[in-house]
C-alpha positions in Angstrom: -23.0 27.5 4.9 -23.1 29.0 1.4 -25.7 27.5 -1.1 -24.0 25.1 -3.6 -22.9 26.1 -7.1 -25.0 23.8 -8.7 -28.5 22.1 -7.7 -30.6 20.0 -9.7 -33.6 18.0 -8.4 -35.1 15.6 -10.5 -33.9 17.2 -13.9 -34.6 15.3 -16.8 -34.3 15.7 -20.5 -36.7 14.1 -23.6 -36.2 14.6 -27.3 -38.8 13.7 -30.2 -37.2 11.5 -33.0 -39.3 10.4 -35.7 -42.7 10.4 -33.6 -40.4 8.6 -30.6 -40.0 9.9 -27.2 -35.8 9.6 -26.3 -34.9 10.1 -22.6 -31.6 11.8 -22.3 -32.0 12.4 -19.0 -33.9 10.9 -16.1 -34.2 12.3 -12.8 -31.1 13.3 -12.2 -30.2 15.3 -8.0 -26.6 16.8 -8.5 -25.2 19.3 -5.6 -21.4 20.7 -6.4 -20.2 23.0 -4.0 -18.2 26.2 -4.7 -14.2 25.3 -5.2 -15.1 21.4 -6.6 -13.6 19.5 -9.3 -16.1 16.9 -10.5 -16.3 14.1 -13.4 -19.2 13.0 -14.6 -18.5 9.9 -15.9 -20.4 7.1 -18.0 -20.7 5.3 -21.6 -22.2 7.2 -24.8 -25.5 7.8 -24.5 -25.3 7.5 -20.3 -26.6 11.3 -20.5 -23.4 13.0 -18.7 -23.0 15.8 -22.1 -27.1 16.0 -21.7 -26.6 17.3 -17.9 -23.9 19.1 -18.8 -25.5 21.6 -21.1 -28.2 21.5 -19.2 -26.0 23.2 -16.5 -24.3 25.4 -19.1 -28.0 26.5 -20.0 -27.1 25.4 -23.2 -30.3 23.5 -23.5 -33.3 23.5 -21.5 -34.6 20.8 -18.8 -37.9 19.0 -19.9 -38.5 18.7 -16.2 -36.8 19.2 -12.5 -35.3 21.9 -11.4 -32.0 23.7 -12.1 -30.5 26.5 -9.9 -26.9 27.5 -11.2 -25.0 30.4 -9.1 -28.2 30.9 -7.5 -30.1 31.7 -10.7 -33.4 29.2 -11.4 -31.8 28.8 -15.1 -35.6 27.7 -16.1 -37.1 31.4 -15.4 -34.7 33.3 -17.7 -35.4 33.9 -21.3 -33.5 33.3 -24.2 -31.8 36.9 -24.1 -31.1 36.3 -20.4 -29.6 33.3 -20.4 -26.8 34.5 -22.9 -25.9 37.3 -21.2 -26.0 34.9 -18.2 -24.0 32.4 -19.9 -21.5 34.5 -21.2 -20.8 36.4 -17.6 -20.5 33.4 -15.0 -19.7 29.9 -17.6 -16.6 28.9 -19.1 -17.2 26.5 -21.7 -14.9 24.1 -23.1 -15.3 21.6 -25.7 -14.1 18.6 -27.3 -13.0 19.9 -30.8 -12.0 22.9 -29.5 -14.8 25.1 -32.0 -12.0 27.6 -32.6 -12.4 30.1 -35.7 -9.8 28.9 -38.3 -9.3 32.3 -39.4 -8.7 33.8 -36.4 -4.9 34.1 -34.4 -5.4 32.5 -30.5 -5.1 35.8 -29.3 -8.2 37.0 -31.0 -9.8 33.4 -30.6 -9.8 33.7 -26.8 -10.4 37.9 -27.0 -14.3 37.0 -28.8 -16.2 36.0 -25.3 -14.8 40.0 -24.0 -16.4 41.2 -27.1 -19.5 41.1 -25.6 -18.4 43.0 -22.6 -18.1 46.8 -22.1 -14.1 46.4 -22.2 -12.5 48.9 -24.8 -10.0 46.9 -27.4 -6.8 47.5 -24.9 -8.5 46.0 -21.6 -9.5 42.9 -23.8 -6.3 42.1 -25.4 -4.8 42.5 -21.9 -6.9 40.4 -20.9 -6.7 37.9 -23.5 -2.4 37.7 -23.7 -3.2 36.8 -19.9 -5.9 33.9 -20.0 -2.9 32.5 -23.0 0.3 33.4 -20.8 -1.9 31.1 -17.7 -2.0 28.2 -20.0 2.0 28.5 -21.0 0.9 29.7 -24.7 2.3 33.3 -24.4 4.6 32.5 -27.6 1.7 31.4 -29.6 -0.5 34.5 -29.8 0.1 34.9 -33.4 -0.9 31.5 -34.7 -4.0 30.3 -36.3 -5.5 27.4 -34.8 -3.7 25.3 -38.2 -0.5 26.5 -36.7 -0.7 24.7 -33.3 -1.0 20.9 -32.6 -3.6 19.6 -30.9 -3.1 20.1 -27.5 -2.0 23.8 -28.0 -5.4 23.7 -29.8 -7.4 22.6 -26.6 -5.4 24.8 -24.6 -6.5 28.1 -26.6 -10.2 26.9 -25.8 -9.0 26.7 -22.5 -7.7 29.6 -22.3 -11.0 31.2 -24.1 -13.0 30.0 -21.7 -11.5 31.4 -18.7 -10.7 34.8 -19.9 -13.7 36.4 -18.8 -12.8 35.1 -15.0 -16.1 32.6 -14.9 -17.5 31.1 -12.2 -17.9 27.8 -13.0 -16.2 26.1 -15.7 -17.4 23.0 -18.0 -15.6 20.6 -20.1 -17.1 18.3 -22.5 -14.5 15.4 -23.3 -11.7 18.1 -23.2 -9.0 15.3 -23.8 -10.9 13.5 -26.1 -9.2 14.4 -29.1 -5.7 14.4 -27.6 -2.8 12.1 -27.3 -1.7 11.0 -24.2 0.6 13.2 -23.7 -1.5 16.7 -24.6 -4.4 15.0 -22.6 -1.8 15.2 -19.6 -0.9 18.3 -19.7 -4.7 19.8 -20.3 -5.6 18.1 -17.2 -2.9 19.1 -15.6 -3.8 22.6 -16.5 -7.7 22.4 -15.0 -5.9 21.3 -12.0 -4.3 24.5 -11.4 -7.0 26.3 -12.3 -9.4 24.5 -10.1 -6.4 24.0 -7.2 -4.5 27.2 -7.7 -7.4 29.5 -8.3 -10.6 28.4 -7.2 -12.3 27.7 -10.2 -15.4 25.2 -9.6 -15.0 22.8 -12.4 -17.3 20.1 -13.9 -15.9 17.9 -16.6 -17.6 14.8 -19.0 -15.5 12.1 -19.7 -15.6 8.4 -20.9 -12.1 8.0 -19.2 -11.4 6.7 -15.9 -7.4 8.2 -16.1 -8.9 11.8 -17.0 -11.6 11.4 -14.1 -8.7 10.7 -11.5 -8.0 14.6 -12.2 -11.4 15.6 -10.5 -11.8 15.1 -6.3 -15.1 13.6 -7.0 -16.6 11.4 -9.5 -20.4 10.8 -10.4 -21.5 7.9 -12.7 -24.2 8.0 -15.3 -25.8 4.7 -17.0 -29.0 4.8 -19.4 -30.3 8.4 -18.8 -30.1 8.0 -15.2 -27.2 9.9 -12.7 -26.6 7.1 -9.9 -26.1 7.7 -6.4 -22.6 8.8 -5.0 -20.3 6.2 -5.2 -22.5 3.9 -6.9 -21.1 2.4 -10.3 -23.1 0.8 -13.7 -23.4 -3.2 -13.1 -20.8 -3.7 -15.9 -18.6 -0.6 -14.7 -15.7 -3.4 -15.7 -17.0 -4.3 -18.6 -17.0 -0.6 -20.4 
């Protein structure tokens, strides 16, 4: 049996504010299997974008352990975990972060730049990842150009063009209408359905988490047990 994708064991996350201690994260034991679509899902401030960087090695654990692709994340260095980063996680956020100035081919071609690919290989490469996400017609636009949805799909398409591992999404329909938020799930679908991709994905909405074949609930800091839901689930 092959060693999950992801493995945390009582990871947890503490800021300073002011002189006071804030737990982000408390003890949180998460195992996500190669080939998996899962939501985390809870209120603001439950922790679920907290454990998601944490996985992205986007920030570092204040205690636990984390072992991503096999890699103890808390061993590398700052140097080695962007290289890391870069080669095995596709990242894909809320407001999109793409450069204004920049067309969505060259938005999704800046990950490649820090590969050994020569200018051809990475446009190539980059008019793929946009033709995958039905934006083959849009390569010459700035990110002002396209609505909102064509927006999250560039991201989309930037974070899957250097063929990750595992990709993350923070809120990725969280600025969309119903409508664009359909057709971006749709989209992670494929890619998770169609071509393996392991996918984790933060969201505050039950419809978007019905995308994902498993769901995990956070509540104040704290990642609950499989199939267990927050007292006032209903409530929220």
């Amino acid at each position: 049996m092959s060693e999950p994708i992801i493995q945390t064991r009582d990871l947890g996350k503490e800021y300073v504010r002011d002189e006071f201690k804030v737990v982000a994260l408390a003890g949180a034991s998460i195992l996500v299997d190669k080939g998996e679509f899962v939501a985390l899902m809870g209120p603001s401030g439950s922790g679920k974008s907290t454990l998601l960087h944490l996985i992205a090695a986007m920030d570092r654990p204040t205690s636990g352990e984390i072992r991503v692709l096999g890699q103890d994340l808390r061993s590398l260095s700052d140097s080695e975990i962007a290289r890391w980063r870069n080669a095995h996680i596709g990242f894909v956020f809320q407001s999109f972060n793409l450069l204004p100035v920049l067309t969505a081919l060259e938005n999704v071609e800046l990950p490649l730049k820090l590969t050994k690919l020569g200018k051809k290989e990475r446009l190539d490469h980059a008019k793929h990842a946009l033709d995958l996400v039905g934006l083959a017609d849009r390569m010459g636009h700035t990110p002002r150009q396209l609505s909102g949805g064509q927006e999250q799909r560039v991201a989309i398409a930037r974070a899957i063009v250097t063929d990750p591992d595992l990709i993350l999404a923070d809120e990725p329909t969280g600025n969309l209408d119903a409508t664009s938020a359909r057709d971006v799930l749709t989209l992670l679908g494929r890619l998770n359905r169609e071509f393996g991709k392991t996918i984790v994905m933060v969201t505050h909405d039950p419809h978007s988490a019905k995308a994902a074949s498993k769901v995990r609930h956070l509540d104040k800091g704290s990642l609950l047990p499989e199939g267990q839901l927050p007292e006032d689930w209903e409530l929220r």
